[in-house]
N, C-alpha and C positions, 0 to 999 in steps of 0.2 A: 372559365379562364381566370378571374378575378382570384376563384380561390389559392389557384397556383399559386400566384403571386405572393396572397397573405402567407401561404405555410413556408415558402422559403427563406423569410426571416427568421421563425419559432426553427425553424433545423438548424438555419447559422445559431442561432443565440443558443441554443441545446448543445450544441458543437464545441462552441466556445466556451460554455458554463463547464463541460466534461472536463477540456484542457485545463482551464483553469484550477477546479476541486484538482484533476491529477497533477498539475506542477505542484501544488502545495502536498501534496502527498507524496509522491515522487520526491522533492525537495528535503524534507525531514529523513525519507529515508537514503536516501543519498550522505546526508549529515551522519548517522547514525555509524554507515555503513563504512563512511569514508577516514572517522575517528577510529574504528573498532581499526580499520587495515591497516593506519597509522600506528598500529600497538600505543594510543596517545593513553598518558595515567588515569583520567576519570573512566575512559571505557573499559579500563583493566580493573582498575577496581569497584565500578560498578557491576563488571562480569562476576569479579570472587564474591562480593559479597551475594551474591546469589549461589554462591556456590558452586561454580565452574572453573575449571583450571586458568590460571593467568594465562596460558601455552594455550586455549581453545579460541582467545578474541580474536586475532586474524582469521585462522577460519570461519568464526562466525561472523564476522564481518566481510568475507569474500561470498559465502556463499548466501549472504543480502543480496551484495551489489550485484550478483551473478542472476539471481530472480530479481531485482531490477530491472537489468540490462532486457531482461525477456520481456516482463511488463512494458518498457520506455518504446519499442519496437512496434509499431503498430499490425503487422501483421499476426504478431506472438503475445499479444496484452493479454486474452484471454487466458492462457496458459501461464504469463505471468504472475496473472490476478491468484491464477490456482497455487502455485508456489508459495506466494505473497502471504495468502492466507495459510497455510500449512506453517508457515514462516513465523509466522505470527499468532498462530494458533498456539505455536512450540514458548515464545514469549509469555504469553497469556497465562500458561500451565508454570510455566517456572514462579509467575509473578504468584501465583496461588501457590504452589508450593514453598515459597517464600514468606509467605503472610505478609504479600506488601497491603499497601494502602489501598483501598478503591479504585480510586483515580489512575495507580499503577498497572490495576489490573482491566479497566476499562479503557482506554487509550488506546493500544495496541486494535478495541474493537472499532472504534471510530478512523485508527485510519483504514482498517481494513473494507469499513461500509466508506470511506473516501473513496479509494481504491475500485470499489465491485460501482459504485453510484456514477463516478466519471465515466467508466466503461458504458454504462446502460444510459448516457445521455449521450455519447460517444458515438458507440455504436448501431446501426437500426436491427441487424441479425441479434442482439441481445436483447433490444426490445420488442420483437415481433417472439421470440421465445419465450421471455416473462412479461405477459400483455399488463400494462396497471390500469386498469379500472376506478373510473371516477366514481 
């Protein structure tokens, strides 16, 4: 009976460590997402100079918030997480075919291990499926 008791904190605190890494991930992309829909000048002209049409940042900026919106919904995160990373997979490849910086093209991987890490403190079906061994 003791032991109950000790593991129900380590679930709360796992629980709450999850939300938190995902607001901060969430949060950024939201910003991202909510500047791009805004047709605002930095996210237009950070789009061309990658080389996408000025005419493409709203949509790419909806179809963020839209794999967002999945992700934020806790029934559908999993499938969010999936977008998210396809999402950002697409980020990643333009940042290489760009010749950005390191950092430009590493970022996009940290939020996305933000993203899948909140989920698997989050959820116990995602950690009963990828067991981590100490």
């Amino acid at each position: 009976m003791p032991s109950a008791t000790q593991s129900a904190p380590v679930i709360t605190t796992t629980v709450w460590a999850g939300r938190i890494i995902s607001a901060l991930a969430v949060l950024f992309l939201a910003f991202d997402g909510i500047i791009k829909v805004l047709n605002l000048a930095p996210a237009v002209e950070a789009t061309t100079q990658l080389g996408y049409l000025a005419g493409l940042v709203v949509t790419i900026g909806v179809v963020e918030l839209i794999c967002l919106a999945v992700y934020v919904i806790p029934r559908t995160s999993m499938l969010g997480a999936i977008l998210l990373t396809g999402y950002l997979g697409g980020a990643i490849a333009t940042q290489v075919r760009a010749g950005a910086s390191l950092f430009s093209i590493v970022f996009p991987v940290i939020i996305g291990a933000l993203l899948w890490g909140a989920i698997f403190l989050r959820d116990e079906r995602l950690r009963a499926l990828v067991p981590v061994r100490a």
